[in-house]
Structures are given as C-alpha cells and as structure tokens.
C-alpha positions in Angstrom: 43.2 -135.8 96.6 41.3 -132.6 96.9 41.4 -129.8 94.4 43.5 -126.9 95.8 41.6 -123.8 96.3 42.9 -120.2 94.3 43.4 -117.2 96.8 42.1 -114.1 95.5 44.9 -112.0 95.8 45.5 -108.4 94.2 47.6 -110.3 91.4 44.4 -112.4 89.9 41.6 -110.1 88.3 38.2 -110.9 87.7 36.9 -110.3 84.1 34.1 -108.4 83.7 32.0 -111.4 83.3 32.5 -112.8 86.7 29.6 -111.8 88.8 27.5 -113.7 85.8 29.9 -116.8 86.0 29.4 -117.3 89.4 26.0 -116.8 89.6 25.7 -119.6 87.1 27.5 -122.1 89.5 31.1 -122.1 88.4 32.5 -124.7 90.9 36.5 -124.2 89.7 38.7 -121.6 87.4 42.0 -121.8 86.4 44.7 -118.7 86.5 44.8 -117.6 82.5 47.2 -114.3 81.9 46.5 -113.6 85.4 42.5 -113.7 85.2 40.5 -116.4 86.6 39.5 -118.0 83.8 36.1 -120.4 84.9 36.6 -124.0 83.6 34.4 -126.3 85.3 30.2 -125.6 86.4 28.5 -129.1 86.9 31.7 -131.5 86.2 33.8 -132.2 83.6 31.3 -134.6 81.4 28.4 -132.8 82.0 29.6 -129.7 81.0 31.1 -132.0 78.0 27.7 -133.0 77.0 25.6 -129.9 77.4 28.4 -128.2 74.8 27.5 -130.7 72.5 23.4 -130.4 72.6 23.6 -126.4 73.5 25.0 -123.2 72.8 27.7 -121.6 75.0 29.0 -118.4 75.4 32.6 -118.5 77.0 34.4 -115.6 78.7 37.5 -115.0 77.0 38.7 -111.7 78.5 42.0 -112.9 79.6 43.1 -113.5 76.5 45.1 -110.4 74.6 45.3 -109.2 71.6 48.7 -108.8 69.9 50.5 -107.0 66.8 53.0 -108.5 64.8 55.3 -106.1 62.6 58.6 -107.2 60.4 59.9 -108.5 57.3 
C-alpha cells in the first residue's frame, strides 16, 4: 500500500517554519489543528536514532495555547 498524498488546499496552513522543513527533506506531514505538521525526514528509525545521538528542534506551531478559568 502506498502512503496517500495531502492536497494543499486553502483549509491546511503552513507554519512559518515550512520553507526550512522542506528544505531539510521532510518526505511526509500529518494534518495537526489544521497545519501540516512534518513527521517523517529519512524514515521512521532513522529519524528514531538520530533523536537519540542529536539535538532536534521541532515545529510546534500548530499547537494552541489555551486559558482555563472557573472554580
């Protein structure tokens, strides 16, 4: 089975990190509060392994921040 493909459409944004992302090879995303959210480069293990012998720096701009109020 082949992975299906995202259409860009007016309802998905990019974040403001995307032009970085892809020029770093992001090879799939996933939809996250309607942002593409990058989730794979190289595949799933090597991106596994290089997270455990490097640094990373993940975009996180699709997630939101939110209040609570009340007793």
């Amino acid at each position: 089975m082949s992975p299906a493909m995202i259409s860009q459409t007016r309802r998905l944004r990019r974040t403001p990190f995307s032009d970085g992302v892809e020029a770093q090879g992001v090879s799939a995303y996933t939809v996250y509060n309607r942002m593409l959210l990058p989730t794979v480069f190289e595949n799933v293990q090597a991106d596994y392994h290089h997270l455990k012998k490097h640094v990373q720096v993940w975009d996180v701009a699709c997630e939101r921040q939110v209040e609570l109020r009340g007793p």
